[in-house]
PDB file with one MODEL, atoms N, CA, C and O in Angstrom:
MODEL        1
ATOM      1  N   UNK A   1       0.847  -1.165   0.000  1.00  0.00           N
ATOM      2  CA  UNK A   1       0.000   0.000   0.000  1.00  0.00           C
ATOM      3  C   UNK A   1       0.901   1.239   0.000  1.00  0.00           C
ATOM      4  O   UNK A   1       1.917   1.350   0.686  1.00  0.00           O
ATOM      5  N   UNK A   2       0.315   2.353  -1.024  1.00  0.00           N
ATOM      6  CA  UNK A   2       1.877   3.600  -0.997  1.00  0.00           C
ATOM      7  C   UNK A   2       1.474   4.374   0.436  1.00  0.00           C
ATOM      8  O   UNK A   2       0.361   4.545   0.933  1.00  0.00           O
ATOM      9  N   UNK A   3       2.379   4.650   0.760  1.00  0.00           N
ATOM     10  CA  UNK A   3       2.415   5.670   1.760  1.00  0.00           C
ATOM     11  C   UNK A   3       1.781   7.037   1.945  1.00  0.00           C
ATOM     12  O   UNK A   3       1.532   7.690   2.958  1.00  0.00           O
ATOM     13  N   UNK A   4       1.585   7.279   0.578  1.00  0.00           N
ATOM     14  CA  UNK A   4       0.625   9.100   0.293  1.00  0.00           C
ATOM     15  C   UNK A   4       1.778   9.620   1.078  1.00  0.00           C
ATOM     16  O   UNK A   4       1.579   9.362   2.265  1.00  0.00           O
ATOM     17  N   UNK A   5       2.871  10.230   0.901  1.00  0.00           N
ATOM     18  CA  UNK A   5       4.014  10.918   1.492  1.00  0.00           C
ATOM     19  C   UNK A   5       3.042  12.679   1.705  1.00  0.00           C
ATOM     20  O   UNK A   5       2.098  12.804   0.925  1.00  0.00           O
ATOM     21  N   UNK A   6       3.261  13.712   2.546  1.00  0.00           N
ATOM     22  CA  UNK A   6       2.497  14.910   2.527  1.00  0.00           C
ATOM     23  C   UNK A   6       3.118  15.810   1.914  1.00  0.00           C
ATOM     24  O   UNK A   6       2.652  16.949   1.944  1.00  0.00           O
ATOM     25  N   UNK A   7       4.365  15.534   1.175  1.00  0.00           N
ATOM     26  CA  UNK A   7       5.232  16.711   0.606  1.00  0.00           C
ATOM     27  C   UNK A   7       6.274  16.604  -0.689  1.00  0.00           C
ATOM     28  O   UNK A   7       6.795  15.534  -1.004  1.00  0.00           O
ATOM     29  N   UNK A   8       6.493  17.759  -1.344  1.00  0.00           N
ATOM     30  CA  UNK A   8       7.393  17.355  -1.933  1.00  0.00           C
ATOM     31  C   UNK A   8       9.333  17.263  -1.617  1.00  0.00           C
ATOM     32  O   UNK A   8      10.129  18.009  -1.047  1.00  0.00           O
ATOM     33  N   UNK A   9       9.424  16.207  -2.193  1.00  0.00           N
ATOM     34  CA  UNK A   9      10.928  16.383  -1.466  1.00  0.00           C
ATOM     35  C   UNK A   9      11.892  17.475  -1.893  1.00  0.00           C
ATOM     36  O   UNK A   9      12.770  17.867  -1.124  1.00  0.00           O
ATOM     37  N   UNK A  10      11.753  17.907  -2.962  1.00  0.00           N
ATOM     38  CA  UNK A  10      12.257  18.895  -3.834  1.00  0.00           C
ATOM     39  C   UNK A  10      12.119  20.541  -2.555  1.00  0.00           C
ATOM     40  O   UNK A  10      12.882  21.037  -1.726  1.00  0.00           O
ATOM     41  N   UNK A  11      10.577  20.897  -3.114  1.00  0.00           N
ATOM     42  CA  UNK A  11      10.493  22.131  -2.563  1.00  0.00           C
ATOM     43  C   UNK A  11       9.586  22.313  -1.151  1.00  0.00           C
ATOM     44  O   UNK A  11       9.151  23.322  -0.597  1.00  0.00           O
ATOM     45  N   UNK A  12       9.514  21.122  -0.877  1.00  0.00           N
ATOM     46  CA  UNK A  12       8.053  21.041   0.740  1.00  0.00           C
ATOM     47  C   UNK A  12       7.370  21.457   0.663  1.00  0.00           C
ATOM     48  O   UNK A  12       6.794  21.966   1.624  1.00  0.00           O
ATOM     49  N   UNK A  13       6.776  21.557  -1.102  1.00  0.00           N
ATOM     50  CA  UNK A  13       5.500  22.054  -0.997  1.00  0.00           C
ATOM     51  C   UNK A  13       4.304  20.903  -0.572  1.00  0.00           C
ATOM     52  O   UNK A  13       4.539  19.807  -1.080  1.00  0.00           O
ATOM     53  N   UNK A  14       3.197  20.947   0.177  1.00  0.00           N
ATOM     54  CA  UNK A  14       2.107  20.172   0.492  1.00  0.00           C
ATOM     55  C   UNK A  14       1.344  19.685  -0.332  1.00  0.00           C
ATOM     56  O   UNK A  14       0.612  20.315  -1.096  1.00  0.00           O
ATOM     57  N   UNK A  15       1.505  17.986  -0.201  1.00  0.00           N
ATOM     58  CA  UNK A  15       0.574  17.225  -1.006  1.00  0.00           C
ATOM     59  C   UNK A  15      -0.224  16.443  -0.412  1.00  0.00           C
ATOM     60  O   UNK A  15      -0.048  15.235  -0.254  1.00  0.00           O
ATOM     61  N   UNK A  16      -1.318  17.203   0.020  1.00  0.00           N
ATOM     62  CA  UNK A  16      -2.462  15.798   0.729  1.00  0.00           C
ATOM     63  C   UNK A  16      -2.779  14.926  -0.302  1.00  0.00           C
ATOM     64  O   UNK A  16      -2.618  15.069  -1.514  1.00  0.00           O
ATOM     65  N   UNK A  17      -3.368  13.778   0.483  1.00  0.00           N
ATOM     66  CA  UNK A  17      -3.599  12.517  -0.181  1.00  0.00           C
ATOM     67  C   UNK A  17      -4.350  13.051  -1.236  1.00  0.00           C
ATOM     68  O   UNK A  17      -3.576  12.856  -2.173  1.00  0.00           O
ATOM     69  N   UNK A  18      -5.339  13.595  -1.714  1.00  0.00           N
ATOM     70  CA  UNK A  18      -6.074  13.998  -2.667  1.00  0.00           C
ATOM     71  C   UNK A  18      -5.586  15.035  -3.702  1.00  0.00           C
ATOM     72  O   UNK A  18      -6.402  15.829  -4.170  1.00  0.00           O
ATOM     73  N   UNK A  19      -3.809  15.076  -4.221  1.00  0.00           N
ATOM     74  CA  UNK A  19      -3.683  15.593  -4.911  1.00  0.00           C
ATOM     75  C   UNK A  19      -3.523  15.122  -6.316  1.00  0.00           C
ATOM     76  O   UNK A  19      -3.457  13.975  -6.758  1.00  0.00           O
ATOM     77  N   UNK A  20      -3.480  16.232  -6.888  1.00  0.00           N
ATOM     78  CA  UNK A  20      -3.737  15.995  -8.672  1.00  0.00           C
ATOM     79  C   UNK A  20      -1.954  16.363  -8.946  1.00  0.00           C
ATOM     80  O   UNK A  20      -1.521  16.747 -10.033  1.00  0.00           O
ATOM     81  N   UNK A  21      -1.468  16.239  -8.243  1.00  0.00           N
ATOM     82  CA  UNK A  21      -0.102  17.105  -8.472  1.00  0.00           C
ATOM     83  C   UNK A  21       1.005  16.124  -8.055  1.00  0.00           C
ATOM     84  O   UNK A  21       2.014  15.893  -8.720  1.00  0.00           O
ATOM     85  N   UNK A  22       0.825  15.813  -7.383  1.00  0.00           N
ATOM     86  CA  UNK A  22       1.452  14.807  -6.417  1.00  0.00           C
ATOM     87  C   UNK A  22       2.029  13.695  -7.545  1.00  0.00           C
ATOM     88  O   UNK A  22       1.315  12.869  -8.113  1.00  0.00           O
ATOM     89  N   UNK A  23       3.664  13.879  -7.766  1.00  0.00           N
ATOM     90  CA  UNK A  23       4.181  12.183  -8.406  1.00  0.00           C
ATOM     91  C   UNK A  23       5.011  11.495  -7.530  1.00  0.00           C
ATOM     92  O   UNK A  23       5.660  11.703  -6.505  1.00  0.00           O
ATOM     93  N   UNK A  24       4.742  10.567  -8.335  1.00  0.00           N
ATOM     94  CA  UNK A  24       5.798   9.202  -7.290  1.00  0.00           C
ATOM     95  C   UNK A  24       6.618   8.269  -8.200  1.00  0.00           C
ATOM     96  O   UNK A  24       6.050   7.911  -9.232  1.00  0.00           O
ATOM     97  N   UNK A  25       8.039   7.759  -7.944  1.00  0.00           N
ATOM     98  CA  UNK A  25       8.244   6.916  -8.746  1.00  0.00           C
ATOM     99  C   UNK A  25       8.078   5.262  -7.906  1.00  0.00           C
ATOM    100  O   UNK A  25       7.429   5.010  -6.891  1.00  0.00           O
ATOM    101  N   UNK A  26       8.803   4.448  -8.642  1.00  0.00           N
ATOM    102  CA  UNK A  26       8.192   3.061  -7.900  1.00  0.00           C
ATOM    103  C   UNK A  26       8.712   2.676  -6.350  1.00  0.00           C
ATOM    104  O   UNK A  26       8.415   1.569  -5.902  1.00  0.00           O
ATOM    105  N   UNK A  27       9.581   3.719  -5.455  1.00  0.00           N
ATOM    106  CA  UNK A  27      10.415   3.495  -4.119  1.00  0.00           C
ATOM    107  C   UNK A  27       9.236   4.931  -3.468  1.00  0.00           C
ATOM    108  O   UNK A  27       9.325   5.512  -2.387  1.00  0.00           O
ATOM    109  N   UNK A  28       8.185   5.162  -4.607  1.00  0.00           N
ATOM    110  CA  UNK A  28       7.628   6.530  -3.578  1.00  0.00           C
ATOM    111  C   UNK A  28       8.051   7.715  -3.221  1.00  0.00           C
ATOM    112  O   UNK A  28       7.372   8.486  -2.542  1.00  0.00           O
ATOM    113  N   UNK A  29       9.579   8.042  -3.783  1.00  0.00           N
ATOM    114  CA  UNK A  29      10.001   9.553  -3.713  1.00  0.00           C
ATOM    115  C   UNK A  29       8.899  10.250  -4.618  1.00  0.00           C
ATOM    116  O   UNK A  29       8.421   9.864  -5.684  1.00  0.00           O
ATOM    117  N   UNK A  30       8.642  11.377  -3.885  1.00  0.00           N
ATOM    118  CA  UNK A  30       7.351  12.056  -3.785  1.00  0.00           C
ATOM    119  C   UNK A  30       7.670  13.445  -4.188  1.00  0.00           C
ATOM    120  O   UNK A  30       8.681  13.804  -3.585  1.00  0.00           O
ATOM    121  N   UNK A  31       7.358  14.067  -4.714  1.00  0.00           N
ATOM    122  CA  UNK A  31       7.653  15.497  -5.668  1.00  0.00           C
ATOM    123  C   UNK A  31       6.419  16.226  -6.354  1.00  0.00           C
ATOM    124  O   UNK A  31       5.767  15.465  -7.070  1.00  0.00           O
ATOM    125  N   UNK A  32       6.025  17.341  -6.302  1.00  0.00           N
ATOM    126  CA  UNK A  32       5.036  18.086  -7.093  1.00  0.00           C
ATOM    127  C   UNK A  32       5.391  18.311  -8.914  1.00  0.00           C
ATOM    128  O   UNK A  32       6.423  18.416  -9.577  1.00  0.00           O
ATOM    129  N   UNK A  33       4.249  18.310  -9.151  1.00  0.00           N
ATOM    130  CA  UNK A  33       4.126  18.327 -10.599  1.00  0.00           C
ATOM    131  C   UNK A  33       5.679  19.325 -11.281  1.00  0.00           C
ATOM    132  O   UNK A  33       6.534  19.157 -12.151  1.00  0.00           O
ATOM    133  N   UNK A  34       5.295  20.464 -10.156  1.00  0.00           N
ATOM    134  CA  UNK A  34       6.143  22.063 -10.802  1.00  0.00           C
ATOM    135  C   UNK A  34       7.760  21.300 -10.669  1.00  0.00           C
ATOM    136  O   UNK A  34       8.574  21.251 -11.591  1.00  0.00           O
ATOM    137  N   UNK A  35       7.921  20.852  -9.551  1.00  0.00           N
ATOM    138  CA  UNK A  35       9.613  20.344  -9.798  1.00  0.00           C
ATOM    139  C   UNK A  35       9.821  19.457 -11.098  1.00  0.00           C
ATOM    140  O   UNK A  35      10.617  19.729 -11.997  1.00  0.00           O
ATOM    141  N   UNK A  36       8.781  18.092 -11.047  1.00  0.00           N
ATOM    142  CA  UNK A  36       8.870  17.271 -12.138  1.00  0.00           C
ATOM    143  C   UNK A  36       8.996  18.005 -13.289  1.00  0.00           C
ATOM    144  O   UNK A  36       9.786  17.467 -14.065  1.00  0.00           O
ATOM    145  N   UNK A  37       8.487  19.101 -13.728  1.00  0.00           N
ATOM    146  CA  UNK A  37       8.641  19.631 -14.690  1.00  0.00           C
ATOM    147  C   UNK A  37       9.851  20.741 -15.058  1.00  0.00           C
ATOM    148  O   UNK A  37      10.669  20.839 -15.974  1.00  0.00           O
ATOM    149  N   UNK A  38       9.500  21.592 -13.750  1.00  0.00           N
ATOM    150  CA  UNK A  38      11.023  22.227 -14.009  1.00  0.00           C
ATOM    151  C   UNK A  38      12.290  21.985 -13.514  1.00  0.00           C
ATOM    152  O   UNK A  38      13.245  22.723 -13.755  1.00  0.00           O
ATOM    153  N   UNK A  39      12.343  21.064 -12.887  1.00  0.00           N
ATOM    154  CA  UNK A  39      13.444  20.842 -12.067  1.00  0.00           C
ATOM    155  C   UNK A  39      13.982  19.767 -11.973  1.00  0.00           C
ATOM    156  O   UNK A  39      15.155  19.834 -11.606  1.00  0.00           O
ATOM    157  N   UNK A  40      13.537  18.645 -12.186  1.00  0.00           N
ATOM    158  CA  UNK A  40      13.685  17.310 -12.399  1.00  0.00           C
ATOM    159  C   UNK A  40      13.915  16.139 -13.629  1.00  0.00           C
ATOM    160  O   UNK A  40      14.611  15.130 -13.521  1.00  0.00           O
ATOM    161  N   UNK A  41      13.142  16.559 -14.806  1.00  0.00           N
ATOM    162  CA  UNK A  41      13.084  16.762 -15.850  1.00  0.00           C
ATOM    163  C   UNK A  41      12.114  15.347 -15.927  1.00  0.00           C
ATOM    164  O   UNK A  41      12.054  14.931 -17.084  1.00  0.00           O
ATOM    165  N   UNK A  42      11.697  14.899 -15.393  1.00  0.00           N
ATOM    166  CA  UNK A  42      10.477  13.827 -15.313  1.00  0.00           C
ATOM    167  C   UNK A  42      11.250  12.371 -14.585  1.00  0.00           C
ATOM    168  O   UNK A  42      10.862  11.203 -14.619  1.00  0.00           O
ATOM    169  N   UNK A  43      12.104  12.788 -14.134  1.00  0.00           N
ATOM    170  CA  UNK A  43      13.396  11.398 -13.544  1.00  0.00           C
ATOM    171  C   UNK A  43      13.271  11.871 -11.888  1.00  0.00           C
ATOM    172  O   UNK A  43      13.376  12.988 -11.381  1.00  0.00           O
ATOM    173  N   UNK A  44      12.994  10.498 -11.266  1.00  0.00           N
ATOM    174  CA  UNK A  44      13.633  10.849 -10.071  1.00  0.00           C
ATOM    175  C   UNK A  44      14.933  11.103  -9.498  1.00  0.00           C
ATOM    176  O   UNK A  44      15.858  10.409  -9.918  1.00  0.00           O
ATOM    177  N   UNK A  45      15.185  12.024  -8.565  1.00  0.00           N
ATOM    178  CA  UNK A  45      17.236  12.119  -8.613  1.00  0.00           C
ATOM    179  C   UNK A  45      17.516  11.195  -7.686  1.00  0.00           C
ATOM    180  O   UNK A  45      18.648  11.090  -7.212  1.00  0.00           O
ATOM    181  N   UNK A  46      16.264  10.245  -7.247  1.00  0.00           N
ATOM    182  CA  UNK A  46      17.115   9.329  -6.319  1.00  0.00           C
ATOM    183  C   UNK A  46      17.511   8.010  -6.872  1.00  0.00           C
ATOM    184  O   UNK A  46      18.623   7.491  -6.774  1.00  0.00           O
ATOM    185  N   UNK A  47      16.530   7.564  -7.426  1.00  0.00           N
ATOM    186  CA  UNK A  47      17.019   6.337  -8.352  1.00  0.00           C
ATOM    187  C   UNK A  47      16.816   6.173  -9.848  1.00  0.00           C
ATOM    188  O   UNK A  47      16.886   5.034 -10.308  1.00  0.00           O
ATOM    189  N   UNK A  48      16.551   7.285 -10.716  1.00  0.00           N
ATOM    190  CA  UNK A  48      16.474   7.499 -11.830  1.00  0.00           C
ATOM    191  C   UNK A  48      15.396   7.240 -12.339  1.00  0.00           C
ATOM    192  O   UNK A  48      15.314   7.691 -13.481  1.00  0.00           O
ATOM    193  N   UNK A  49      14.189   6.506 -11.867  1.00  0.00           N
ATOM    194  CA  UNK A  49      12.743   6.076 -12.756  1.00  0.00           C
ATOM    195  C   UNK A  49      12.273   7.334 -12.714  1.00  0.00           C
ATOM    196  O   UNK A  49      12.648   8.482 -12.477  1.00  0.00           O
ATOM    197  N   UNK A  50      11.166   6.621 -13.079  1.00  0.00           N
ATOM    198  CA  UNK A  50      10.149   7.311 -14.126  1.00  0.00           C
ATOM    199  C   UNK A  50       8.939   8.348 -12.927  1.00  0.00           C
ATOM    200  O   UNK A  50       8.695   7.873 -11.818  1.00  0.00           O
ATOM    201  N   UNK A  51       8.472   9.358 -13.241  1.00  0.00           N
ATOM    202  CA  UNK A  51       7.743   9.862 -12.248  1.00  0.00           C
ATOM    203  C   UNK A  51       6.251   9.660 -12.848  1.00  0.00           C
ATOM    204  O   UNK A  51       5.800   9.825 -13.982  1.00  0.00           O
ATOM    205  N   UNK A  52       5.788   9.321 -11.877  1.00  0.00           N
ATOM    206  CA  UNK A  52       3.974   9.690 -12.283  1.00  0.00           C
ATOM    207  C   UNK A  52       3.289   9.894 -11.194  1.00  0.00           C
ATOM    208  O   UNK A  52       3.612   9.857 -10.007  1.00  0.00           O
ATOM    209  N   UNK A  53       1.844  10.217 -11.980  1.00  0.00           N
ATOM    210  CA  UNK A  53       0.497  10.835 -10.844  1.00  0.00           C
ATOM    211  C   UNK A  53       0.275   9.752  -9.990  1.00  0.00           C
ATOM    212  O   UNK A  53      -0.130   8.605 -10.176  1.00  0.00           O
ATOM    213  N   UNK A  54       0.707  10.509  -8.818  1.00  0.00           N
ATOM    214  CA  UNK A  54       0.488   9.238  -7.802  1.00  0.00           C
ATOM    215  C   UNK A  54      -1.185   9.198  -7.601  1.00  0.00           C
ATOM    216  O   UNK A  54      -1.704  10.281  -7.330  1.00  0.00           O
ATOM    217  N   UNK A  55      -2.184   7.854  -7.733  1.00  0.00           N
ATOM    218  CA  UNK A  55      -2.877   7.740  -7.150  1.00  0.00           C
ATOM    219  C   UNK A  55      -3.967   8.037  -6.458  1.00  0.00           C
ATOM    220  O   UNK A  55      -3.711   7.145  -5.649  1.00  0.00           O
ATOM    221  N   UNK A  56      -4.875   8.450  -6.077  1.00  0.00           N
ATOM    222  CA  UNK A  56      -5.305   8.927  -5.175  1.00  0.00           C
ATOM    223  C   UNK A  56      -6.166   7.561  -4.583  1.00  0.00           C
ATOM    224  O   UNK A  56      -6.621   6.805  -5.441  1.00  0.00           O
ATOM    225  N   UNK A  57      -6.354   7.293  -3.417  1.00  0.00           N
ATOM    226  CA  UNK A  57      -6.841   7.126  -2.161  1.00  0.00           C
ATOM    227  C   UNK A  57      -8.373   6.734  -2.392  1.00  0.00           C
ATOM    228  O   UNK A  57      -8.443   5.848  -3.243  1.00  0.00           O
ATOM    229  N   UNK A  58      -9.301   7.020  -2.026  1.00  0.00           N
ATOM    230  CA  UNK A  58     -10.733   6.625  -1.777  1.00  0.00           C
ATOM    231  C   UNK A  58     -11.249   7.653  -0.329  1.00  0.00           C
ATOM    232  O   UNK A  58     -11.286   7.143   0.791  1.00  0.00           O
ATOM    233  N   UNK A  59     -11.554   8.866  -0.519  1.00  0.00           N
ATOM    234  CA  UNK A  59     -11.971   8.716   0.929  1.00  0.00           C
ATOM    235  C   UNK A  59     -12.043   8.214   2.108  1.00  0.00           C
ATOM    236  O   UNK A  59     -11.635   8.656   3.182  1.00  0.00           O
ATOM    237  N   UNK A  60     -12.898   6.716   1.697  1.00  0.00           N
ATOM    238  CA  UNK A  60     -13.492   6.013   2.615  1.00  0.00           C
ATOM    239  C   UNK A  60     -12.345   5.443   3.436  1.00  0.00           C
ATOM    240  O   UNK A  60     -12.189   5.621   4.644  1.00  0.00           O
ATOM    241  N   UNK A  61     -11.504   4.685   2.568  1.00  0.00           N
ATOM    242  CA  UNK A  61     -10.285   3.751   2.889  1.00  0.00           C
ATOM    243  C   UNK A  61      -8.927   4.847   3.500  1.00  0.00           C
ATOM    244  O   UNK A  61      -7.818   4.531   3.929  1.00  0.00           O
ATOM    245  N   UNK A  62      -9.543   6.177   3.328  1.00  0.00           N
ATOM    246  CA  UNK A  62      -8.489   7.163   4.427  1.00  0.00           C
ATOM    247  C   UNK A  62      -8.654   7.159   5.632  1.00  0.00           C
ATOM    248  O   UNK A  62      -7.778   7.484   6.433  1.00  0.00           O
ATOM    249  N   UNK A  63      -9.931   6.749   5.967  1.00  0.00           N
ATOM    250  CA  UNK A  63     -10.267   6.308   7.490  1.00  0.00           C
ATOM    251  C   UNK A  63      -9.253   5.323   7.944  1.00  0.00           C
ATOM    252  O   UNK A  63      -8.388   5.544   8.791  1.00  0.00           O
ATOM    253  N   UNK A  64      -9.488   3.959   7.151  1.00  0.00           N
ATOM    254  CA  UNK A  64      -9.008   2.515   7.775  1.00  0.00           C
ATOM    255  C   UNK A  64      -7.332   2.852   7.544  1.00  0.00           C
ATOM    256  O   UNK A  64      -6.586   2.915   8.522  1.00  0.00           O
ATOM    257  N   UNK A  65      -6.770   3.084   5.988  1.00  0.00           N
ATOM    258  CA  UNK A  65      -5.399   3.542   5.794  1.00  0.00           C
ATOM    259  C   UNK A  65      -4.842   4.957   5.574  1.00  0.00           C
ATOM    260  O   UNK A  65      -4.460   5.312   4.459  1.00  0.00           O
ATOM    261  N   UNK A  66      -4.806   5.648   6.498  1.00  0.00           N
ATOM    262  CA  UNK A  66      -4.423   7.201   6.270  1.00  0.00           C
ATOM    263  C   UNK A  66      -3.353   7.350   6.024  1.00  0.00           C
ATOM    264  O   UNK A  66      -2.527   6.499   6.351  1.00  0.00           O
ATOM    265  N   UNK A  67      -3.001   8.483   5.362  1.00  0.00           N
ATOM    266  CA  UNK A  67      -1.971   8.946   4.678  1.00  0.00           C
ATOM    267  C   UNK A  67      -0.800   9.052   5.516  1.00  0.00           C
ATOM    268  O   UNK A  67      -1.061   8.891   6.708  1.00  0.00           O
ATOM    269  N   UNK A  68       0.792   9.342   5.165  1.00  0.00           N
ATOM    270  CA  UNK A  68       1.699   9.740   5.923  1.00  0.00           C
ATOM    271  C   UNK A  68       2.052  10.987   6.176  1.00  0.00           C
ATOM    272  O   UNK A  68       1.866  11.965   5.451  1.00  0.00           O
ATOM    273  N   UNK A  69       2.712  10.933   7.510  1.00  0.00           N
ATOM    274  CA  UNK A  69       2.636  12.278   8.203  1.00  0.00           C
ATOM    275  C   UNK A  69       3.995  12.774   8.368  1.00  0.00           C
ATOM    276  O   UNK A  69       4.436  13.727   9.012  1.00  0.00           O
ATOM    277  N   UNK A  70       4.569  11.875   7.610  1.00  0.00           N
ATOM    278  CA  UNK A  70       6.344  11.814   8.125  1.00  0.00           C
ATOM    279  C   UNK A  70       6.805  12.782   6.803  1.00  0.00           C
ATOM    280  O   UNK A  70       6.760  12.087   5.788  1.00  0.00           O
ATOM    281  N   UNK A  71       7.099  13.737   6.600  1.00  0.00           N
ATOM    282  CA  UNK A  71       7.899  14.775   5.635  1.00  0.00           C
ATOM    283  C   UNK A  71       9.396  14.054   5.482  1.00  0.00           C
ATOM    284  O   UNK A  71      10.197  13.663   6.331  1.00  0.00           O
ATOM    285  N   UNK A  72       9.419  14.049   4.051  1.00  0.00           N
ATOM    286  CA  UNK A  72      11.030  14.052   3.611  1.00  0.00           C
ATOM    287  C   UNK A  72      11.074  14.666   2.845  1.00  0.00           C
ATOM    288  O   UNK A  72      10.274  14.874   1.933  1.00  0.00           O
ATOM    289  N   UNK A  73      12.590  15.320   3.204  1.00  0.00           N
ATOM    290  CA  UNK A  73      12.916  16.836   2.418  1.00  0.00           C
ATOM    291  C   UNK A  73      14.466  16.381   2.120  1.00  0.00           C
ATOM    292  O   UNK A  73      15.287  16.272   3.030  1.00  0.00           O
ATOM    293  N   UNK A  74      14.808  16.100   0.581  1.00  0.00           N
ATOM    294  CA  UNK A  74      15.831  15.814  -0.044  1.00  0.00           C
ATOM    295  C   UNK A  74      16.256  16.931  -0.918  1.00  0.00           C
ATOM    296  O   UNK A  74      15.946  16.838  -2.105  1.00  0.00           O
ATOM    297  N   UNK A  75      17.117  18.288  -0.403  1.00  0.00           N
ATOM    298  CA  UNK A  75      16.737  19.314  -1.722  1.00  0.00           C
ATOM    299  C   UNK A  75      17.971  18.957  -2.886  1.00  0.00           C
ATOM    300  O   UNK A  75      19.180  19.024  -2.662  1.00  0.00           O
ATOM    301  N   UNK A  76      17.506  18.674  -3.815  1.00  0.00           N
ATOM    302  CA  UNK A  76      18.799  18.380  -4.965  1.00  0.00           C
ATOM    303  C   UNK A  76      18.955  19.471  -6.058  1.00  0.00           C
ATOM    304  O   UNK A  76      18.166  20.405  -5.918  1.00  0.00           O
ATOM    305  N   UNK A  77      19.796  19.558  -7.112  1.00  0.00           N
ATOM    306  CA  UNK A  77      20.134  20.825  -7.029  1.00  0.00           C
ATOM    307  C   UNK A  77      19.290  21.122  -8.200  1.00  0.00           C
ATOM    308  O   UNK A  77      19.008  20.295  -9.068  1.00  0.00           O
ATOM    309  N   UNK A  78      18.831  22.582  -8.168  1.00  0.00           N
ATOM    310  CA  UNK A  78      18.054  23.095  -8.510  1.00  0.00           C
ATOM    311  C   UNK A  78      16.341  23.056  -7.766  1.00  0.00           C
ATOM    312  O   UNK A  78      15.398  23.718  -8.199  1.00  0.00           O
ATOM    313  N   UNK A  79      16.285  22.110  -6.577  1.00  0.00           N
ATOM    314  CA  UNK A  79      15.394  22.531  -5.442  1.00  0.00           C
ATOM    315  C   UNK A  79      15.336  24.016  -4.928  1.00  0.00           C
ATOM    316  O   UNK A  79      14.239  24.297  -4.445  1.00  0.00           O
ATOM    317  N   UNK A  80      16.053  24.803  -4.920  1.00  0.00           N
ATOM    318  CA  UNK A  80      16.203  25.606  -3.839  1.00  0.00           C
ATOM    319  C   UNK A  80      15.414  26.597  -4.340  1.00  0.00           C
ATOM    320  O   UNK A  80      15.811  26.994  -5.436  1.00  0.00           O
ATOM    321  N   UNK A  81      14.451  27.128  -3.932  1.00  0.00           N
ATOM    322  CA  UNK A  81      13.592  28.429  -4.501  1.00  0.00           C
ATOM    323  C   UNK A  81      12.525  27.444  -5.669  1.00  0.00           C
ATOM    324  O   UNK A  81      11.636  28.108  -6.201  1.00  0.00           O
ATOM    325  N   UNK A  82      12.580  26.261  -5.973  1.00  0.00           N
ATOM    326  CA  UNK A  82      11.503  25.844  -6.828  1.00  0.00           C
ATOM    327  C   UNK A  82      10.249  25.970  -6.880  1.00  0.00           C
ATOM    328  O   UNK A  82       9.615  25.967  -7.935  1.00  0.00           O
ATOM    329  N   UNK A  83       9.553  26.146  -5.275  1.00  0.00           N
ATOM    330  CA  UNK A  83       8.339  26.675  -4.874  1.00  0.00           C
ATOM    331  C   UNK A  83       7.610  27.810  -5.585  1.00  0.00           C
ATOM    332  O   UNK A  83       6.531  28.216  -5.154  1.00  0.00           O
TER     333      UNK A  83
ENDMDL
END
């Protein structure tokens, strides 16, 4: 089950479980659309795959499996000011 991470690692910008913005590659490093695009170039910098729209959740099943609360903040270069 993915984790729904709450942020991006790039710029900490906030991604609740219900975002449209929110990518992930297959280890779940977690990043907003705006880095993937400007900053990243659609590659994760941690293990090189592929980024996509993470997912979203179900409401209902946010009750039984809620999202994560734990922030990771990896800034790599060209993070800094990406926000």
């Amino acid at each position: 089950m993915l984790s729904l991470r709450p942020n991006c690692e790039c710029c900490d910008k906030d991604l609740p479980a219900d975002s449209m913005e929110a990518r992930i590659c297959t280890y779940e490093c977690t990043f907003c659309a705006g880095c993937v695009e400007r900053v990243l170039g659609g590659s994760c910098p941690n293990c090189g795959g592929e980024l996509v729209r993470r997912p979203i959740r179900p409401k209902n099943m946010l009750h039984k499996h809620p999202a994560s609360t734990e922030r990771v903040l990896r800034p790599h270069p060209g993070c800094a000011g990406a926000r």
